[in-house]
C-alpha atoms as one frame of an Amber mdcrd trajectory, in Angstrom:
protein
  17.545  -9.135 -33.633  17.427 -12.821 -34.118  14.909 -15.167 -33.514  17.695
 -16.774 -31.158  18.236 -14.114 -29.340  14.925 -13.301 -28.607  14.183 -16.894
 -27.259  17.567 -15.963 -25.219  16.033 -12.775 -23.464  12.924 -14.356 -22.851
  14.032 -17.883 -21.930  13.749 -16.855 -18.052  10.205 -15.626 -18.652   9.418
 -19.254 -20.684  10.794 -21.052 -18.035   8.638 -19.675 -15.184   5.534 -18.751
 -17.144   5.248 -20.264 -20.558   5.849 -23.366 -22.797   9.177 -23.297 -24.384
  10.260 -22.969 -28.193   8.226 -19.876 -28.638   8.911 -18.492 -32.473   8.359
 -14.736 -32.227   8.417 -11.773 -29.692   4.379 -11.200 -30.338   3.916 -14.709
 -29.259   5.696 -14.436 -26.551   4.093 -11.006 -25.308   0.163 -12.828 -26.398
   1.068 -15.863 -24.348   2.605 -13.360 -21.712  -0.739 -11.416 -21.638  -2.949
 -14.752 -21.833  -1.012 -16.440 -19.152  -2.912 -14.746 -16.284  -3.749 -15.126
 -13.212  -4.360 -11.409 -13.910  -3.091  -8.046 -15.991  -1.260  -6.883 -13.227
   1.086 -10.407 -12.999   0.935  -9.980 -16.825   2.353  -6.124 -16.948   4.795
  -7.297 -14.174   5.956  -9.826 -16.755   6.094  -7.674 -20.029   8.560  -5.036
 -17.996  10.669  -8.397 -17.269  10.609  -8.985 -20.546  11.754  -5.661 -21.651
  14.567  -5.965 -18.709  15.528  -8.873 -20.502  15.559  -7.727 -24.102  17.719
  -4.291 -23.372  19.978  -6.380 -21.294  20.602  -8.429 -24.330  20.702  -5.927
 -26.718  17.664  -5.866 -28.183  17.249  -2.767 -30.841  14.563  -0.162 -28.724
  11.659  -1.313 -32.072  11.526  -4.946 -29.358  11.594  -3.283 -26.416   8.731
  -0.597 -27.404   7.103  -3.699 -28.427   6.870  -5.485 -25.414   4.645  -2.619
 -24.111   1.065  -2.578 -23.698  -0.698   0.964 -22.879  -3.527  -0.839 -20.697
  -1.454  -3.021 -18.614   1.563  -0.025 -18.052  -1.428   2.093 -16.620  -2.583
  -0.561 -13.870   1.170  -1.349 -13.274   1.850   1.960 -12.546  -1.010   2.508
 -10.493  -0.269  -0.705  -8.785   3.123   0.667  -8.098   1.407   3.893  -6.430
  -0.973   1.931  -4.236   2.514  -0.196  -3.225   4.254   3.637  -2.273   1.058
   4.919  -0.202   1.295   1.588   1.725   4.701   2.294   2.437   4.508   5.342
   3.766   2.381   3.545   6.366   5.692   2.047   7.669   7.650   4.693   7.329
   5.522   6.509  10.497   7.294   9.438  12.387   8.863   7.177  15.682   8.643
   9.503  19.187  12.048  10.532  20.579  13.325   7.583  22.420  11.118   4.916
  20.922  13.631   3.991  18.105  14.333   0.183  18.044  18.035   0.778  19.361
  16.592   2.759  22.035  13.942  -0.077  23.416  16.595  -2.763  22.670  19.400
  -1.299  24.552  17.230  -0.114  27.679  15.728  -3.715  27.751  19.665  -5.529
  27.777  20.514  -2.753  30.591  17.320  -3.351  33.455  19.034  -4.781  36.798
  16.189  -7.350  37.024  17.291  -8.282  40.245  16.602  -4.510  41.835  13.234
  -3.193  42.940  10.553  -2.915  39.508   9.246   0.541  39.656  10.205   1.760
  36.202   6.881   2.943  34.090   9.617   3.264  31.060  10.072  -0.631  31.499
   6.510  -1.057  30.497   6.438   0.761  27.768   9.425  -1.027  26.260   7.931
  -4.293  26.518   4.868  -3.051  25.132   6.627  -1.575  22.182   9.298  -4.695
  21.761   6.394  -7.428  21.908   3.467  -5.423  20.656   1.010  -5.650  23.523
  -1.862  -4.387  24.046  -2.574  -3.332  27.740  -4.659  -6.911  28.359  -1.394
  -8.727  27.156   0.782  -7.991  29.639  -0.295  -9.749  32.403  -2.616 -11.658
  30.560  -0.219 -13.221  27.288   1.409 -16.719  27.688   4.411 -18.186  25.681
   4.458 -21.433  24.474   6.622 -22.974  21.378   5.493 -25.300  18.768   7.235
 -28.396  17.015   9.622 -26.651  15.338  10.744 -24.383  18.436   9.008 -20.859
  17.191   7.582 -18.671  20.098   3.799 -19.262  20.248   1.801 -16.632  22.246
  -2.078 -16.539  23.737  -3.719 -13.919  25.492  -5.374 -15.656  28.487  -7.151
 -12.394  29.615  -9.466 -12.412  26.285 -11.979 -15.419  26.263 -11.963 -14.769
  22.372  -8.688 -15.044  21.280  -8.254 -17.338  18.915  -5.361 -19.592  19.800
  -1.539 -19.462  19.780   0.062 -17.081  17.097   3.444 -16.821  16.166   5.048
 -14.012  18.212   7.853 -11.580  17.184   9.030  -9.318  19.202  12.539  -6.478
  18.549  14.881  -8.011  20.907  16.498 -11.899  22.018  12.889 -13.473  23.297
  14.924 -14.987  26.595  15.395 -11.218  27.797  12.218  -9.809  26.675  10.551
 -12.680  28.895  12.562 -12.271  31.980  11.978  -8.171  31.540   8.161  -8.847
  30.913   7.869 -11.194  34.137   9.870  -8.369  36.046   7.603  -6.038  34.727
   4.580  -8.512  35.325   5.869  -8.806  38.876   6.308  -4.906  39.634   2.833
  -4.425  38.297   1.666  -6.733  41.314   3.028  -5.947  43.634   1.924  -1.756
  42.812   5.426  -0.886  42.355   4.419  -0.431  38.907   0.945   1.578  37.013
  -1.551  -0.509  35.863  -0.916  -0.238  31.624  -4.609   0.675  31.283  -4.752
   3.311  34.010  -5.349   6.577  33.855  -1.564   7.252  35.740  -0.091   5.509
  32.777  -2.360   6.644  29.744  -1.011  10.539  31.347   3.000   9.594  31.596
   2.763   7.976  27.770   1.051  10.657  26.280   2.659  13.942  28.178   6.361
  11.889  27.059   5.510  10.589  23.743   2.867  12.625  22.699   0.644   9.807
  21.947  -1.537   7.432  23.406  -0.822   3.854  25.132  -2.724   1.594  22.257
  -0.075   3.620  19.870   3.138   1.335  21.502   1.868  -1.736  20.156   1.353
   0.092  16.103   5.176   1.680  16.818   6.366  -2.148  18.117   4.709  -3.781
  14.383   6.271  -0.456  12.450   9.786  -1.231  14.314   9.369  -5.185  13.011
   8.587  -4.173   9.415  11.351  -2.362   8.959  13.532  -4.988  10.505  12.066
  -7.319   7.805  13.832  -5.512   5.096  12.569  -3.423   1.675  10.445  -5.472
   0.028   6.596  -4.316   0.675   5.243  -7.628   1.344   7.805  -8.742   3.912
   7.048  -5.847   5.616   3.295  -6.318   5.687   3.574 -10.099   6.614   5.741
  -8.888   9.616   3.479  -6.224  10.435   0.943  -8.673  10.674   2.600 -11.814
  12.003   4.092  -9.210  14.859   0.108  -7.639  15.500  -0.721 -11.578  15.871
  -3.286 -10.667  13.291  -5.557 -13.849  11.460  -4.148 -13.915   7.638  -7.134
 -12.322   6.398  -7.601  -9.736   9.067  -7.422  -6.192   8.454  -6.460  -5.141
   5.047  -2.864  -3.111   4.244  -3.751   0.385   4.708  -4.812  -0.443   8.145
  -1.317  -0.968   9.287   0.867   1.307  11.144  -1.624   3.765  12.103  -1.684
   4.764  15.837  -4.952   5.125  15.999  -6.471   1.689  15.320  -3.933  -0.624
  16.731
């Protein structure tokens, strides 16, 4: 192959990590593997790089070059670690908790009737992720830019607004939350951290009330799409979790949430 076509393959790779007019493939792969921040962004890279070389052509001698033992073990462990996290949002959802479900129950309450409907709570805890507190006790508020800031006023600690996310148009989910908010009140409606409540969730869904709000966050992140990291930053963003709160295996667990 020649040396202009090896500058071709790797010419994406130069431009994003490295210094252009790069002679040879082992210079590129030693400036690949000295460029850092770490081996695992350097592995990452040297798999681009062989992408890039048997799209172009290159005889399998380059490619097999491009390889380096050390780095293809942590990249493939890296790549394991990434599937075990998945499988943390890709939880077994209850019979009637699917995102279609909650959404289409929420568009179809008659907000204007009597609120008496325990299933209502539990679909605005699942849509908005609440905990029990946060229903009464979580106010909306919107930023510069327009984006749905929420605060728990019924825990002194909280830490300020957070960005909130919730499965369905946020103008419904407020009215059904004040309805909700409303029938709670007024007794039509259990308290969501009663013992009346706690029973109905777990003898329907089999689990307990503090596992809506994990379902809601699994339900986001897999509205965010495939990648692993969108998933875990909507996980988070929709748990109104601080950036460096709670590390990736602690998501989607019933338990914890």
């Amino acid at each position: 192959m020649s040396e202009t076509s090896l500058k071709g393959a790797a010419s994406k790779i130069a431009a994003m990590h490295l210094t252009k007019g790069i002679p040879t493939l082992d210079d590129i792969i030693d400036q690949i593997i000295d460029a850092g921040p770490d081996k695992l962004v350097a592995a990452g890279r040297l798999q681009y790089l062989r992408r890039l070389l048997k799209k172009a052509g290159a005889a399998q001698e380059y490619i097999d070059r491009a390889k380096d033992p050390e780095l293809t073990t942590i990249f493939n462990a890296a790549q394991e670690e990434k599937a075990r996290l998945r499988s943390k949002t890709d939880l077994a959802i209850p019979a009637g908790l699917a995102a279609d479900d909650v959404a289409e129950r929420l568009a179809e309450y008659d907000l204007g009737s009597r609120p008496d409907d325990k299933m209502a709570l539990v679909d605005v805890m699942v849509a908005g992720c609440l905990r029990p507190s946060e229903v009464l006790g979580i106010r909306f508020s919107e930023d510069e830019d327009g984006t749905v800031m929420a605060e728990n006023y019924s825990k002194s600690r909280d830490a300020g607004p957070r960005k909130f996310l919730c499965l369905t148009d946020f103008d419904r989910y407020q009215a059904v939350l004040e309805w909700v908010r409303r029938g709670i009140i007024e007794h039509h409606i259990v308290q969501p951290g009663g013992r009346p409540f706690n029973a109905f969730v777990q003898e329907k869904f089999g689990i307990l009330p503090k596992g809506l709000r994990a379902i809601g966050s699994v339900l986001i992140a897999r509205s965010a799409g495939r990648s692993l990291s969108a998933q875990m930053a909507a996980q988070r963003t929709a748990l109104r979790h601080k950036e460096v709160m709670a590390p990736q295996e602690h998501y989607g667990t019933y338990a914890d949430l």
